[in-house]
Backbone as a ProteinNet text record, in pm:
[ID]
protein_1_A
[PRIMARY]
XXXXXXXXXXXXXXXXXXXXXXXXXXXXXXXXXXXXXXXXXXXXXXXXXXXXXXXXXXXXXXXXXXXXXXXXXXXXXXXXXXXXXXXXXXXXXXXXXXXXXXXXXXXXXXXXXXXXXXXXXXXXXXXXXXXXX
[TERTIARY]
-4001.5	-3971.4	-3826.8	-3778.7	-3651.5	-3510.5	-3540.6	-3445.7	-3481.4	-3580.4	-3560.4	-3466.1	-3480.4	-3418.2	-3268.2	-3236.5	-3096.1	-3084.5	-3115.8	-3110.4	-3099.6	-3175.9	-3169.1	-3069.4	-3020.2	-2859.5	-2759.8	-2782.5	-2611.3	-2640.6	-2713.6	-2750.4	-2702.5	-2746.3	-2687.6	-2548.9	-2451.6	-2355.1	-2266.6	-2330.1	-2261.5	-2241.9	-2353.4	-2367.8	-2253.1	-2281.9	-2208.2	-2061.9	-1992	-1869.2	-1826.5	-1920.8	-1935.9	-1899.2	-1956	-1977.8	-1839.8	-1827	-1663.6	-1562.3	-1538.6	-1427.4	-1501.1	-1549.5	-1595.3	-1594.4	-1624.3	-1564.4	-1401.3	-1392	-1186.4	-1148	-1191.8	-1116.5	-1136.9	-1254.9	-1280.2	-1276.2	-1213.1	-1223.4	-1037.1	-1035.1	-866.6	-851.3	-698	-615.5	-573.7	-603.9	-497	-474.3	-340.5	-237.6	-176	-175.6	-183.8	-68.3	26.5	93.5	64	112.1	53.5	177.2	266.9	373	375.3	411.4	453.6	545.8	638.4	751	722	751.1	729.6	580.3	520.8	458.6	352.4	478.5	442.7	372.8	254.5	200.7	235.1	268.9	279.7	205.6	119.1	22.3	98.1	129.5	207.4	116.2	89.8	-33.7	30.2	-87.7	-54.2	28	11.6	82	219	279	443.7	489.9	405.4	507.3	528.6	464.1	399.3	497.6	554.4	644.6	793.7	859.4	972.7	1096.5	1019.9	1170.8	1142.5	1217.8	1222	1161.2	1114	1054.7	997.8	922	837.6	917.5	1024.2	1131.8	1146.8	1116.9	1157.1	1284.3	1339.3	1521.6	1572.3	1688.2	1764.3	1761.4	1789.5	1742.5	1810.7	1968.3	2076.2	2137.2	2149.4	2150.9	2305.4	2441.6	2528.1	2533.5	2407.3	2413.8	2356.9	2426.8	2424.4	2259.7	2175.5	2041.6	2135.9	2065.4	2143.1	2072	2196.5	2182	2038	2003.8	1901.2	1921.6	1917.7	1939.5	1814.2	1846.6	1711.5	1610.3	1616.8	1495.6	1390.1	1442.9	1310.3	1427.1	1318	1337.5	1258.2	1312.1	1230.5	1198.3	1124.3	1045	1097.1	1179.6	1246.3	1142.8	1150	1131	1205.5	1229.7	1314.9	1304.2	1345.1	1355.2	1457.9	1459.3	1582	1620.4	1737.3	1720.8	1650.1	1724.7	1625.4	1461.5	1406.4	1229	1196	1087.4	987.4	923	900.9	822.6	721.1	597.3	511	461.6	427.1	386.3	234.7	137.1	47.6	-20.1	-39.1	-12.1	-160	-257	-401.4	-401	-482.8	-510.2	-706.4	-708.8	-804.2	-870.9	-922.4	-999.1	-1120.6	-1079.1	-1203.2	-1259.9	-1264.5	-1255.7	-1368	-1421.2	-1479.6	-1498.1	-1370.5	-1257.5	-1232.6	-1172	-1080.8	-957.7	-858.7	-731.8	-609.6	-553.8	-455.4	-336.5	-251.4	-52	-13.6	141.2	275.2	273.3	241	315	436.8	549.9	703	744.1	802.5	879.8	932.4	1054.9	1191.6	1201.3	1326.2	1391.3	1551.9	1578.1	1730.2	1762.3	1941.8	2005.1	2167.8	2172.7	2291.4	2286.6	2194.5	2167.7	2228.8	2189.4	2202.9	2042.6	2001.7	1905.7	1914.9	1865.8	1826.1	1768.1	1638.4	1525.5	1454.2	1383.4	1243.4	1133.4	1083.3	888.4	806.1	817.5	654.4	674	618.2	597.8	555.1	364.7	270.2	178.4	116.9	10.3	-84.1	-150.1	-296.5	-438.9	-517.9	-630.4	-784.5	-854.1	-896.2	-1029.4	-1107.7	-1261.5	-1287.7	-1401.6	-1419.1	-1471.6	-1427.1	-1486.6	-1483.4	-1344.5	-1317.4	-1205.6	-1153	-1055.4	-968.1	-849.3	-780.1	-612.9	-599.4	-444.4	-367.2
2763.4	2724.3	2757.4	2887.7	2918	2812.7	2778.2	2701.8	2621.9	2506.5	2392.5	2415.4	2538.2	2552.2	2507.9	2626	2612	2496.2	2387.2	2240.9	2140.5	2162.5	2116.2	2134.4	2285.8	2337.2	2262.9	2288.8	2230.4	2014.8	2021.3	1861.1	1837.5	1897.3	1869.8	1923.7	2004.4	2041.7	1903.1	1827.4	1787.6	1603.3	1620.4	1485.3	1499	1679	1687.3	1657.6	1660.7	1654.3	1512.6	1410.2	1320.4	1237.1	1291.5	1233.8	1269.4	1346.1	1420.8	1346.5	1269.3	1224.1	1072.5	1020.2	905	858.7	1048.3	969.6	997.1	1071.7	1074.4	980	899.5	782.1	654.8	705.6	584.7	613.3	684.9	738.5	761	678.8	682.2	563.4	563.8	481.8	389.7	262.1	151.1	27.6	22.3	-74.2	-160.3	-274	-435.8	-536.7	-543.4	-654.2	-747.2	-884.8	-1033.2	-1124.9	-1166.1	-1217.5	-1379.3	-1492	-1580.9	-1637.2	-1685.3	-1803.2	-1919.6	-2002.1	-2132.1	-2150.2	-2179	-2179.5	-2031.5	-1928.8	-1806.5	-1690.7	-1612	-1509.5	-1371	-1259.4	-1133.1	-1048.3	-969.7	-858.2	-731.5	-666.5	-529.6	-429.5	-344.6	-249.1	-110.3	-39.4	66.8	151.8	221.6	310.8	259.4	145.9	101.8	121	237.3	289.2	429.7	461.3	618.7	644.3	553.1	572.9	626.5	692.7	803.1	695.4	641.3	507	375.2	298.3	186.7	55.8	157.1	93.9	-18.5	-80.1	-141	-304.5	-264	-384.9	-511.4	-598	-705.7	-713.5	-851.6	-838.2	-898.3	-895.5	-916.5	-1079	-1157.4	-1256	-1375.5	-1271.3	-1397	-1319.9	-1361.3	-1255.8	-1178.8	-1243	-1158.9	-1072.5	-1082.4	-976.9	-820.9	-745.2	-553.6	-540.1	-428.9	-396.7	-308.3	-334.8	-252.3	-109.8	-3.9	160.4	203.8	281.4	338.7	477.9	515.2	631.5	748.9	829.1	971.2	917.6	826	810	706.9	651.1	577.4	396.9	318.9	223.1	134.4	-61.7	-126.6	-270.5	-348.8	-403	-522.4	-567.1	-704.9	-797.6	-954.6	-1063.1	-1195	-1287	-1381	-1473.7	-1519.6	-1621.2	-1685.4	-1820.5	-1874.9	-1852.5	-1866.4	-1855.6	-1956.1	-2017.3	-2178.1	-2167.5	-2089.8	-2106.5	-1988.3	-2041.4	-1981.2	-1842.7	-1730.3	-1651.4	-1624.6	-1590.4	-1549.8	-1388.5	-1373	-1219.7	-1194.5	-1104.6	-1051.5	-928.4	-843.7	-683.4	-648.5	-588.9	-535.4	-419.2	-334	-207.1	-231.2	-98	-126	38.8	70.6	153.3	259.3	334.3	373.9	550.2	541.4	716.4	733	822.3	823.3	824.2	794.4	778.7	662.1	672.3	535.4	540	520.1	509.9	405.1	496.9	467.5	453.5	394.7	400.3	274.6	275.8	186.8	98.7	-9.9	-73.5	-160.2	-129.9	-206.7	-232.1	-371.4	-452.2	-536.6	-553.6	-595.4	-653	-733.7	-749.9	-714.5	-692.8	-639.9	-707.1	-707.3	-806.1	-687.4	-640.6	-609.3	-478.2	-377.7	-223	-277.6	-382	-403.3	-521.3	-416.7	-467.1	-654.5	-749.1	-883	-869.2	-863.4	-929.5	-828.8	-765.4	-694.2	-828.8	-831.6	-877.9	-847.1	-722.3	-706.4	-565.8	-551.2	-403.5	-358.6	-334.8	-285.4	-173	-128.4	-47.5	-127.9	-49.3	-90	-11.5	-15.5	61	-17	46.8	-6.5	70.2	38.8	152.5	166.8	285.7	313.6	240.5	260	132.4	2.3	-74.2	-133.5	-179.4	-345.1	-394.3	-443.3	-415	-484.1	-566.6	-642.6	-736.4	-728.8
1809.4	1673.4	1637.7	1665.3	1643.2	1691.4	1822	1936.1	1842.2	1762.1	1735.9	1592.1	1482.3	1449.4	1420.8	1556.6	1572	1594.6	1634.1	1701.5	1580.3	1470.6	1354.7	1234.3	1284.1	1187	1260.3	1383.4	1453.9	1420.3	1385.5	1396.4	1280.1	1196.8	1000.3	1002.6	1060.1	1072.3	1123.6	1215.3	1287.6	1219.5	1132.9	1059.3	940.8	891.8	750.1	768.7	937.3	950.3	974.1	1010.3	1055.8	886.5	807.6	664.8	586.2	651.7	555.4	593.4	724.2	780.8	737.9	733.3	653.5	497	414.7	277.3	277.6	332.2	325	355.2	447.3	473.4	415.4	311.7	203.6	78.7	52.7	-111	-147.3	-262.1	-276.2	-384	-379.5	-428.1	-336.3	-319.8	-233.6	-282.2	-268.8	-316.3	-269.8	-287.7	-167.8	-213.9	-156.7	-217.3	-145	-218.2	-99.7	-165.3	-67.5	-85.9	-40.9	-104.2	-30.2	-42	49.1	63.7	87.5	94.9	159.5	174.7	316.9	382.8	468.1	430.4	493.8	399.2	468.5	306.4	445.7	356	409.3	313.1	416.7	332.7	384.5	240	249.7	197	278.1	275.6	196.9	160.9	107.4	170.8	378.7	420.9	427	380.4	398.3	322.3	225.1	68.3	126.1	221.6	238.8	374.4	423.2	559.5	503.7	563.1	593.8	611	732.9	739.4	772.6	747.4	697.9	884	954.7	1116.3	1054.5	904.1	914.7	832.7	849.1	801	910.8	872.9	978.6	987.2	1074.1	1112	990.8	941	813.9	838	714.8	675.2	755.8	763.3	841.8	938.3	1033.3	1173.8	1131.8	1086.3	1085.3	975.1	870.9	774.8	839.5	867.6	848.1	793	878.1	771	651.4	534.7	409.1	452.3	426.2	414.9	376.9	435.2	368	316.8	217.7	161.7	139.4	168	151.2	274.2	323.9	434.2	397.4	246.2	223.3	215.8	260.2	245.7	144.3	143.1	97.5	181.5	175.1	232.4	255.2	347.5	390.2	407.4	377	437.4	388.2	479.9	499	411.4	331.4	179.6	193.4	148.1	85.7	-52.5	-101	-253	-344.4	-281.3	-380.1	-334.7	-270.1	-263.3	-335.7	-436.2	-517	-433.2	-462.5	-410.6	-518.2	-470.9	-531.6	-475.6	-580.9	-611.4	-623.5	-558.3	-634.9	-576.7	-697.6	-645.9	-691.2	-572.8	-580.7	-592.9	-685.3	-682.8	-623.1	-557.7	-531	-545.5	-669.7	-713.9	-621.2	-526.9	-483.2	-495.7	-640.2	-701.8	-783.5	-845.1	-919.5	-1050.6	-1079.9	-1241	-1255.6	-1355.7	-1386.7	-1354.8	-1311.5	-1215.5	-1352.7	-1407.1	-1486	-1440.5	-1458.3	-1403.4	-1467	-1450.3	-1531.5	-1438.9	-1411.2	-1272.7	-1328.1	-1219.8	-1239.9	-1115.2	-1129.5	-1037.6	-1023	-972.9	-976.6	-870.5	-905.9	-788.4	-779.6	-642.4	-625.8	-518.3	-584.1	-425.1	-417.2	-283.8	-249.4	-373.3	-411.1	-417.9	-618.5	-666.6	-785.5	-789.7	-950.5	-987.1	-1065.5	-1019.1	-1047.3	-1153.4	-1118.1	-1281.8	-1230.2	-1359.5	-1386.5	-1369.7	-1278	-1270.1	-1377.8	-1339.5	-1458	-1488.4	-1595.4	-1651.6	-1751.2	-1673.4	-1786.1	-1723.6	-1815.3	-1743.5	-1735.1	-1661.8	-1566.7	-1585.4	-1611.8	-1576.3	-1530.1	-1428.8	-1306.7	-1334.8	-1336.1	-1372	-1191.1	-1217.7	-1079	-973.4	-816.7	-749.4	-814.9	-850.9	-898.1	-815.7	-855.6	-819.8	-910.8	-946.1	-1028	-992.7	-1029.6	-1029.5	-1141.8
[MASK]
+++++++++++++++++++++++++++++++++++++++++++++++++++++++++++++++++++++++++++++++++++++++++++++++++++++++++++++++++++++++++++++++++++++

């Protein structure tokens, strides 16, 4: 009786760890941009806000343009446009807490380390296990 015991603690131990690394990796805040040009859509995921340096930049738009400086280590998120084509924008929050998930969202655009146009800029709030745009 004892041996099955122990057989039954290390078993629930081993589930409870099993369960812990399963809600961590599902319980959060994530944030989705979905971009298009032309013909082309790019999904920009939450860890490409969370990266150090800028590895996740494609090549600059016109081969003899320089990648622009990156300063403090953080970068921002290249892709290839013409000016004259429309881009579209649309930015997912994706609620997975047990709250309601409040914040400002703002965004711009910049050319050559000077700000263009403000996008958008409002708050947001997202109820729990929820999705919002």
């Amino acid at each position: 009786m004892r041996r099955n015991l122990f057989l039954y603690l290390a078993l629930a131990c081993f589930v409870g760890l099993i369960a812990i690394f399963v809600v961590d990796g599902y319980l959060g805040i994530y944030d989705t941009v979905y971009i298009t040009t032309g013909e082309q859509s790019w999904k920009v995921e939450a860890d490409v806000w969370q990266r150090q340096y800028p590895t996740y930049a494609p090549v600059p738009i016109y081969e003899d343009e320089e990648p622009m400086p990156v300063e403090g280590g953080k970068g921002a998120y290249y892709m290839p446009a013409n000016r004259e084509e429309k881009i579209s924008f649309r930015y997912e929050v994706d609620n997975r807490l047990f709250s309601t998930y409040k914040a400002d969202i703002k965004a711009s655009v910049w050319h050559s380390q000077q700000k263009v146009r403000d996008l958008i800029s409002q708050p947001i709030s997202i109820a729990a296990f929820d999705k919002g745009q």
